[in-house]
C-alpha positions in Angstrom: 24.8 38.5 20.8 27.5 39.4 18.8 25.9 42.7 17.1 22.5 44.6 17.0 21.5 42.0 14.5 24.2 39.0 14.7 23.0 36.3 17.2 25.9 33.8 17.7 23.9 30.8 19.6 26.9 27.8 21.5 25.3 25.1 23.4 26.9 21.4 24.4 25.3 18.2 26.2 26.4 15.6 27.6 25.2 12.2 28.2 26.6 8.6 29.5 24.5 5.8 28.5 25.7 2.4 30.5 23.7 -0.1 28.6 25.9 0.8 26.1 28.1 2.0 28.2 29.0 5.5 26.1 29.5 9.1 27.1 28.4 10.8 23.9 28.6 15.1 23.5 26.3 17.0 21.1 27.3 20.0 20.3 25.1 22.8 18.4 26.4 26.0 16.7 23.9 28.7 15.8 24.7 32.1 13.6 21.7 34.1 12.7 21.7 37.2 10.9 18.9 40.1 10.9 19.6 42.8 7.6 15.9 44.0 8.7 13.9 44.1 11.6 11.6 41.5 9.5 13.9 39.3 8.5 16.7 36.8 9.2 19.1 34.3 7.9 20.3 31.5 9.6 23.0 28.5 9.6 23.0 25.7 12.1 25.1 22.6 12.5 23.7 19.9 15.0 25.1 16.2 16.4 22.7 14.4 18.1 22.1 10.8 19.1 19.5 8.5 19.7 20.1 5.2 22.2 18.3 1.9 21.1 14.8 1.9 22.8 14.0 -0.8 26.0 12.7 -3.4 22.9 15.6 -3.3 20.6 17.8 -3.9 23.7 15.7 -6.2 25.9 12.6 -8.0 24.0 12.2 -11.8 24.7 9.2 -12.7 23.1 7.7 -15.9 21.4 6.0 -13.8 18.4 4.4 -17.2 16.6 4.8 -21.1 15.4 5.9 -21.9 12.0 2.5 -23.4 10.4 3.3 -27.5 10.1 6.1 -27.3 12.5 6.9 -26.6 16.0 9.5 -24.4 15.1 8.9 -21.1 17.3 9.5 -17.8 15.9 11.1 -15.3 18.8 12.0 -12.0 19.0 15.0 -10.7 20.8 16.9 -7.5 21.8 20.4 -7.2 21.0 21.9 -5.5 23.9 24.6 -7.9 24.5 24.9 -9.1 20.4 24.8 -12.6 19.7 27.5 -15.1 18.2 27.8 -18.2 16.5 29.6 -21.5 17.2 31.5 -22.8 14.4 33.8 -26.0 13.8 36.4 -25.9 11.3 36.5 -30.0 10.6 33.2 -29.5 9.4 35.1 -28.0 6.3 37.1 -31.3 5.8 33.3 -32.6 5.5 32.4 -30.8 2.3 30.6 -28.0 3.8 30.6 -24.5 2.3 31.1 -22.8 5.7 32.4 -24.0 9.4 28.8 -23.0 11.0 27.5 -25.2 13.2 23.7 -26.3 12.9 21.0 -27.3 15.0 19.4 -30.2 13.7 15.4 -30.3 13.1 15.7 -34.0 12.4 13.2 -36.6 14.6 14.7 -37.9 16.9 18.0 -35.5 17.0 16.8 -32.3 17.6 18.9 -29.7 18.5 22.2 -32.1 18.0 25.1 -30.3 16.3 25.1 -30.5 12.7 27.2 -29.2 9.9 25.7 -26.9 7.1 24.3 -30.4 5.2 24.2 -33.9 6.0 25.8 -37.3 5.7 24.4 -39.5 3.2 25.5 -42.4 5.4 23.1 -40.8 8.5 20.6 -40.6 5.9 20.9 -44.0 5.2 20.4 -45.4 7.9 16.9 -43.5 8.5 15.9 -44.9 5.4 17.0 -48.1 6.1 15.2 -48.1 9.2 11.8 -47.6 7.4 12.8 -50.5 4.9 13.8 -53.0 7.6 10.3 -52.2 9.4 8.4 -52.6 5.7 6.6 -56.1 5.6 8.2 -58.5 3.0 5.4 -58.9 1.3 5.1 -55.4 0.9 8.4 -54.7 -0.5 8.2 -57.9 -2.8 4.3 -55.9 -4.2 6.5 -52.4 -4.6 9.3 -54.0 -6.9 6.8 -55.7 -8.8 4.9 -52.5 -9.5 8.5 -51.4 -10.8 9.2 -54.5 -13.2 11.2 -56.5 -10.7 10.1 -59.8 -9.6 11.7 -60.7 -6.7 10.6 -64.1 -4.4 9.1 -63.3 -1.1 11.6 -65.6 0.5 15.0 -63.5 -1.1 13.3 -59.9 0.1 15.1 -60.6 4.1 18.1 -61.5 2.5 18.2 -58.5 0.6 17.1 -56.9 3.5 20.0 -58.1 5.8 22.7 -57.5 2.4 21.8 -53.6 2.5 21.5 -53.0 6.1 24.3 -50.2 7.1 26.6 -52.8 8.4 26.9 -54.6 5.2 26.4 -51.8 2.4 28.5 -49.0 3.8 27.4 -46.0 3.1 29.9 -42.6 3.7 29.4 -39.1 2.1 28.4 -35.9 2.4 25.6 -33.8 0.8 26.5 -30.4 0.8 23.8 -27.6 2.5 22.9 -24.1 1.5 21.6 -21.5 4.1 18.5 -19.8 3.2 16.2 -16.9 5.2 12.5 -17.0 5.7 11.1 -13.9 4.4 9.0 -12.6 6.4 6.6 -10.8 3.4 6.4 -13.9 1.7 7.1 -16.7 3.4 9.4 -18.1 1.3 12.8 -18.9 2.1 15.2 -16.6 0.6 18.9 -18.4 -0.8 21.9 -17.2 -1.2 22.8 -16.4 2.3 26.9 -17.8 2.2 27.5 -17.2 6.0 26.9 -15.7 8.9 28.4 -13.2 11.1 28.8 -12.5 14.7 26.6 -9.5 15.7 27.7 -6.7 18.2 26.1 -5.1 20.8 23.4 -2.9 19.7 25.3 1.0 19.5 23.0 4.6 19.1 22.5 6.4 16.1 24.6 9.3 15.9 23.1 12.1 13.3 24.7 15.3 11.9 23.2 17.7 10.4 23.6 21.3 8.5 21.3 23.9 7.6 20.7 27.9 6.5 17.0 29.3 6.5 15.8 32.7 5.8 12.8 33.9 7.1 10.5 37.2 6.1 8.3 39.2 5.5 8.2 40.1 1.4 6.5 43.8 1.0 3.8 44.0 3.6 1.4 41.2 3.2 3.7 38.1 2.4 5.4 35.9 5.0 7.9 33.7 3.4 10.5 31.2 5.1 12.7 28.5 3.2 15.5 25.9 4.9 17.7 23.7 2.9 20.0 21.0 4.9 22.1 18.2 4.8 22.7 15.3 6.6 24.6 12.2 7.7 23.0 8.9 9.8 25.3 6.5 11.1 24.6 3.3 13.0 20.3 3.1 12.4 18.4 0.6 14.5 16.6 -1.4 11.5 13.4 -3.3 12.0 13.7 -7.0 13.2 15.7 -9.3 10.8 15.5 -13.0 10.8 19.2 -13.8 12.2 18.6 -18.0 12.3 18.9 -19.4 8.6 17.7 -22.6 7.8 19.8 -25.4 6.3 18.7 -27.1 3.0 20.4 -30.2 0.9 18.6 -29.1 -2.9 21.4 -32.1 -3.8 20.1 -34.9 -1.0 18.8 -37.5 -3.9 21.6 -36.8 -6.4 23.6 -37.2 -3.6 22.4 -40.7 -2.3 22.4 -42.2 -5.4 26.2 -41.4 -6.0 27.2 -42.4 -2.4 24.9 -45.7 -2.1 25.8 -47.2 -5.3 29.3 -46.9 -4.1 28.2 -48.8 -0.9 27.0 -51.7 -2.7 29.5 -51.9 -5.3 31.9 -52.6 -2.9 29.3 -55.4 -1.3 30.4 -58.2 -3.7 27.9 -60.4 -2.7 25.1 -57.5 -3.2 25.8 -56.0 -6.2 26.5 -59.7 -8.0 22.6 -60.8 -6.7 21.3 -57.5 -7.7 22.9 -58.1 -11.2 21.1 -61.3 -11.8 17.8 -59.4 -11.7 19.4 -57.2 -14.2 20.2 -54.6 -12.0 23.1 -52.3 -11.3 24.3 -50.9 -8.3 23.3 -47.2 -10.0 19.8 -48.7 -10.9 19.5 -50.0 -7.3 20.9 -46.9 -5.6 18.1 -44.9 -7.9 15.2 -47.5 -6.6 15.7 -46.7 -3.1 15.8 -43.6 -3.2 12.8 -43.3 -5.2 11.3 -45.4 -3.0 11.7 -43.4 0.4 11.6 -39.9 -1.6 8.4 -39.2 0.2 10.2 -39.3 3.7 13.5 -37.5 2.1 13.9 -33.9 2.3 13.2 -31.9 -0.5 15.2 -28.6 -1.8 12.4 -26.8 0.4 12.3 -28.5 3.5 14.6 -27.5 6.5 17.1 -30.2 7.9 18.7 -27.4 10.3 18.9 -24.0 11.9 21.6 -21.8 12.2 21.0 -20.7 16.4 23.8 -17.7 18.0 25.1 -19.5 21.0 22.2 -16.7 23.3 19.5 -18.5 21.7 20.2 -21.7 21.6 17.2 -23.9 23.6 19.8 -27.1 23.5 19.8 -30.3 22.7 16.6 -32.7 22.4 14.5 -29.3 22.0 13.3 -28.3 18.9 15.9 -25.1 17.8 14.5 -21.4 17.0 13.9 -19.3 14.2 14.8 -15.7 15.9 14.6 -12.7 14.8 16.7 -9.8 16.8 17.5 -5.9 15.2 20.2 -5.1 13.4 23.1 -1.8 13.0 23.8 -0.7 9.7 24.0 2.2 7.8 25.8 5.3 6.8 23.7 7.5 4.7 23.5 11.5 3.3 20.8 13.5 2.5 19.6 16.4 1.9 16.6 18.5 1.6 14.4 21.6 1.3 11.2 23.0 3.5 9.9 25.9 1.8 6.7 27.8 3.1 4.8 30.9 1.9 1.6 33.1 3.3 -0.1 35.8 1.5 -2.4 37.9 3.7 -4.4 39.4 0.7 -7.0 41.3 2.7 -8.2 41.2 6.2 -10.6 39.2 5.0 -8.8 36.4 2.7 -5.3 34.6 3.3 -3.7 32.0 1.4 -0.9 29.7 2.0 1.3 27.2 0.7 4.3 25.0 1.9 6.7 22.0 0.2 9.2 19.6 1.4 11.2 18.1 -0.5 14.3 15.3 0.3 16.7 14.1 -2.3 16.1 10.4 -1.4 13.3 8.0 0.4 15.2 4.5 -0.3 18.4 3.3 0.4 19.9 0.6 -0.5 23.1 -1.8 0.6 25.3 0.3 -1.6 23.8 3.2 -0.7 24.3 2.2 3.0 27.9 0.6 2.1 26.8 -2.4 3.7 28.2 -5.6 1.6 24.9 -8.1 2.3 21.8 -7.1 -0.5 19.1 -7.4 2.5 20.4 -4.5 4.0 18.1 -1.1 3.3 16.3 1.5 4.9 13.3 3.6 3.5 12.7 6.8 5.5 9.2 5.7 5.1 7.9 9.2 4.5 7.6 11.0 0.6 10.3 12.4 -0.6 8.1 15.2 -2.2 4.7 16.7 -0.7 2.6 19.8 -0.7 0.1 21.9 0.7 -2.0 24.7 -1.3 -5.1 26.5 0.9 -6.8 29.4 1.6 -9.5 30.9 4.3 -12.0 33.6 4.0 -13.5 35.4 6.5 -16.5 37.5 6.6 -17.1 41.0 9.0 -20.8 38.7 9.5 -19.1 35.9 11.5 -19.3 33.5 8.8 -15.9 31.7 7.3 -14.9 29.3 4.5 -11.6 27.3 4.2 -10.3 24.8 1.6 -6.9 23.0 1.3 -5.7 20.1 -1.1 -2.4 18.5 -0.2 -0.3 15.8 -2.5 1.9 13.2 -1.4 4.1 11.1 -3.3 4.4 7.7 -3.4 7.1 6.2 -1.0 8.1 2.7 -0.1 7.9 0.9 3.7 10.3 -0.9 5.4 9.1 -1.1 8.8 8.9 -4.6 10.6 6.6 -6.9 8.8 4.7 -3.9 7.1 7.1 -3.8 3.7 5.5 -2.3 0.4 4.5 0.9 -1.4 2.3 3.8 -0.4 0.9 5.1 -3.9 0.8 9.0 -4.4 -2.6 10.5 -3.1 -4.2 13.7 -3.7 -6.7 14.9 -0.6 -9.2 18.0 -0.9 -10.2 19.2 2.7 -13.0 22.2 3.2 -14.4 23.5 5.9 -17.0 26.4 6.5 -18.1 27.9 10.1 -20.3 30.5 11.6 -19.6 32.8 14.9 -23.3 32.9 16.7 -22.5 35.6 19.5 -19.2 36.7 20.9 -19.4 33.3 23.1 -20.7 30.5 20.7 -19.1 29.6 17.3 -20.4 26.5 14.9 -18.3 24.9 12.7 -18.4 22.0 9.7 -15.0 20.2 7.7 -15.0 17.5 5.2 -11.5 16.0 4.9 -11.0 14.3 1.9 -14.0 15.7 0.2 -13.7 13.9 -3.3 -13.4 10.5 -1.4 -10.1 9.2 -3.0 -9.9 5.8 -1.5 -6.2 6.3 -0.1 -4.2 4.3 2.2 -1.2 6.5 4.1 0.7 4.0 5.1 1.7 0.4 4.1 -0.7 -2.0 6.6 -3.2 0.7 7.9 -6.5 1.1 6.6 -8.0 2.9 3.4 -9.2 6.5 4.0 -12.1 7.9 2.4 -14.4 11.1 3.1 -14.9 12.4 7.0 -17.3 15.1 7.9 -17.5 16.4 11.2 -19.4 19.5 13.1 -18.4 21.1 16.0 -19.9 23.2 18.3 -17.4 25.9 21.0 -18.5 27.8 23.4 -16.1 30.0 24.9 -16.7 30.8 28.7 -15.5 34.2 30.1 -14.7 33.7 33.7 -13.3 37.0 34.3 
């Protein structure tokens, strides 16, 4: 107490957290101000934290399969971080980025990759298929493309193309895409991926001044505006394994197995007596196994941190572990008012208001476009009501509160809340001194209203209750 009516308020905490192994102080500074015994101003400035929660250090969970593939989908904590293994030859390969992969191929699951895939181990699958392919068969398939080759020449064409003979080398460049998880498409563009630290806590800072009255003799009024700063947010889980796609594979093929059998002589002459060249040839087997070939959509790969990484021969992981990020400002205004306008009737009213409900990557200087927070609350609501009560016993109350919309980013449950408006009455009747009955109706025009993004519709609720009051003096 500094004066009859200035408070001066000090206070300091401290706290060691050794998951994260941190000793963090939060101090708080108070000065309030009393002109009148029925009013007061006040300013404030607060630092707080908040340590990541048991789940976004330690969760281990296996959350689903991908539908069509045995590709789990787990959850993990990030206490410790995670990092990524990477091999710089890979580079001297053609590959955009020195990642290393986890293949999803049969048969080599799990094996090191780089972000795409040789053309020449590609190949070699296909020619696998067309080595195991009746004769007969493969005579019938060039004859329904306009190419009539003997039965008897099909193993000798066989044994000219076979990986040993027709050398195929090359690389088709990958591209790393994310599964989103709203829409289950996977999301390119990803270029590379980073090493992510250990989770850290959220450290907050925040300033405000208030006043708080009473106006004349019937009007209690109170109003705080404040700003502040979030640093370090614990976001909702984000997929941290991206897949590895070739959108080029078939371009890719052709290019690198017409080179193969140009330089077999002996092929590429045979080939040209059936008027084909070693482009034409290149494009017919690849046309041919396209249905076993990947497409721009299908996953050759996963991108596994070296703490989640089930080895090799097992299938690899799509994980999905919480991230750090952010550094935001706001600010913001709570303003409430009550009017007592007889003993009988009283009316109130309150508003918040916040100056912004969405952030985005630029917002949060982050440099990668997936990065945003919503505060997942309205950035404007309020609340207009009133009560009356008669000397009989008997009451009536009414409020309507608005809300506006606000979007959700909140684990899977990303979307829009759309503004509502919700009417709420109530009416009640004191019996005796002991016994009171009373009846409310929230949402009493029945606006079909959902509150948050994944919960269910609202509509009109009525409910009675009935107190008694026990006097057991």
């Amino acid at each position: 107490m500094l004066t009859n009516r200035t408070e001066l308020i000090l206070a300091l905490r401290g706290d060691y957290n050794n998951v994260v192994d941190k000793f963090q102080l939060s101090p708080r500074v108070g000065l309030v101000v009393k002109p009148t015994p029925n009013s007061s101003f006040r300013a404030t400035y607060n630092r707080s934290f908040s340590s990541p929660t048991a789940s976004s250090n330690w969760l281990d969970l296996v959350a689903a399969t991908i539908p069509g593939t045995d590709i789990k989908v787990r959850g993990r904590g990030a206490a410790t971080g995670f990092t990524y293994m990477r091999n710089p030859e890979y580079l001297n390969l053609g590959a955009s980025t020195d990642l290393v992969a986890s293949s999803l191929l049969p048969g080599a699951e799990g094996a090191p990759t780089p972000v795409g895939i040789s053309t020449g181990l590609v190949y070699g699958l296909m020619y696998q298929s067309l080595a195991a392919t009746p004769d007969e068969d493969i005579a019938a398939l060039l004859a329904a493309n306009g190419l009539n080759v003997p039965v008897p020449l099909i193993a000798a064409l066989k044994a000219a193309l076979s990986p040993e003979a027709t050398v195929v080398q090359g690389f088709s460049p990958g591209v790393l895409g994310a599964l989103n998880l709203s829409t289950a498409e996977i999301n390119l563009g990803v270029t590379d991926v980073e090493n992510v630290g250990p989770l850290e806590q959220t450290i907050s800072q925040a300033f405000e001044v208030g006043y708080k009255g009473i106006l004349g003799d019937n009007v209690l009024f109170a109003v705080d505006a404040y700003y502040a700063t979030k640093k370090n947010f614990v976001g909702a889980l984000q997929v941290r394994t991206p897949f590895v796609l070739v959108p080029t594979l078939p371009q890719d093929l052709v290019r690198d197995i017409s080179t193969g059998i140009s330089n077999n002589t002996t092929l590429a002459a045979t080939l040209g007596l059936f008027g084909l060249s070693a482009e034409q040839a290149a494009q017919l087997l690849v046309d041919v196994a396209g249905g076993s070939l990947p497409t721009a959509e299908t996953p050759i790969a996963i991108v596994q941190p070296n703490e989640n990484n089930p080895g090799i021969g097992q299938v690899p992981e799509m994980m999905l572990s919480y991230p750090n990020f952010g550094d935001i400002s706001y600010y913001g205004m709570d303003v409430s008012l009550q009017v007592i306008v007889s003993h009988a009737l009283s009316l109130f009213g309150n508003m918040s208001w916040v100056s912004d409900d969405f952030f985005d990557h630029t917002e949060l200087n982050e440099e990668l476009e997936d990065k945003v927070l919503a505060l997942n609350a309205p950035s404007f609501k309020f609340k207009l009501g009133g009560q009356y009560e008669h000397r009989s016993g008997f009451s009536v109350n009414a409020s309507g509160r608005y809300v506006k919309g606000f979007p959700v980013v909140s684990g899977p449950y990303i979307g829009d809340v759309p503004s509502y408006f919700v009417l709420d009455i109530g009416a009640g009747y004191e019996i005796n001194s002991v016994l009171r009955a009373d009846i409310g109706i929230n949402n009493a025009t029945n606006s079909n209203h959902r509150e948050f993004v994944g919960s269910p519709r609202l509509g009109r609720l009525a409910s009675a209750r009935l107190t008694y009051t026990a006097d057991w003096r």
